[in-house]
C-alpha positions as CSV (number, residue, x, y, z in Angstrom):
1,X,29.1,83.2,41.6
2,X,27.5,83.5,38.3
3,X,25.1,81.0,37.2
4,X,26.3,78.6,34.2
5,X,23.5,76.6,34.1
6,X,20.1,76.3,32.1
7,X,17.1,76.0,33.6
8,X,16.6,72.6,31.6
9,X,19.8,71.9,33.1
10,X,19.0,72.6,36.8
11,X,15.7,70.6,36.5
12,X,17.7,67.5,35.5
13,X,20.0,68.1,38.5
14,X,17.3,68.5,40.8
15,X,15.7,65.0,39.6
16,X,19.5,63.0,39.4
17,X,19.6,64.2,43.0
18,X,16.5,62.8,44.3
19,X,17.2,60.0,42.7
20,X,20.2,59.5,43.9
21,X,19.0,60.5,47.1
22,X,16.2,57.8,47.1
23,X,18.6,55.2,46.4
24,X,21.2,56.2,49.4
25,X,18.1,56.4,51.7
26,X,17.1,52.5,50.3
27,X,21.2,51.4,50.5
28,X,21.5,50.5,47.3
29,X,25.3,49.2,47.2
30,X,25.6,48.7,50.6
31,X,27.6,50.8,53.3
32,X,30.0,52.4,50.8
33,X,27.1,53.2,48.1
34,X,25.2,55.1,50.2
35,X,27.5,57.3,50.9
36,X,28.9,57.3,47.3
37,X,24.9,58.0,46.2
38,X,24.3,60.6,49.2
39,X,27.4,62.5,48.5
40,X,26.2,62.8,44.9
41,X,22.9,63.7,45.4
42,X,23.6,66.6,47.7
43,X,26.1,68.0,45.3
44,X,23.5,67.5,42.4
45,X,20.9,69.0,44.1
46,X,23.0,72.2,45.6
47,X,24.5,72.9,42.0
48,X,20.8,72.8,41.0
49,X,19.4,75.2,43.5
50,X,22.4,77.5,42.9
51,X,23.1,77.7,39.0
52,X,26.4,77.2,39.1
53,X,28.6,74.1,38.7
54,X,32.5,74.3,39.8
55,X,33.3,71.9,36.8
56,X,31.7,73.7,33.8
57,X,33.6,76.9,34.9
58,X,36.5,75.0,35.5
59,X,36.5,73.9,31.2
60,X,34.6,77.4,30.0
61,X,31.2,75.5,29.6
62,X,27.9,77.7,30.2
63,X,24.6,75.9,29.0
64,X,22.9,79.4,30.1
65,X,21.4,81.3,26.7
66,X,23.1,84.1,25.7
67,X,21.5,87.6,26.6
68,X,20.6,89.4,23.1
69,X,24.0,92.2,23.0
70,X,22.0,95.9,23.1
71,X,23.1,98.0,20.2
């Protein structure tokens, strides 16, 4: 899998996760937002370890800088 995100991009991930995480660990919403906010916050934080996010290669979208082309 190639990585398609930024390292800015990760980062934000990362934190949304353990935010989210925080907030299923604390039930906010109840029964049904905890798992709403879990399941969230482990896909935010896996497609922030990894790089890659099934949805920005799904519509073509890379937020990773463009290596310089070698002549």
């Amino acid at each position: 899998m190639p990585q398609n995100e930024s390292t800015t991009d990760r980062i934000i991930r990362i934190v949304i996760g353990l935010v989210l995480g925080y907030g299923a660990f604390n039930h906010w919403g109840g029964s049904v937002g905890t798992w709403i906010f879990g399941i969230l916050a482990v896909v935010a934080i896996i497609t922030g370890i990894t790089g890659f996010c099934g949805l920005y290669r799904l519509f073509g979208i890379s937020t990773c800088p463009v290596p310089p082309k070698k002549s």
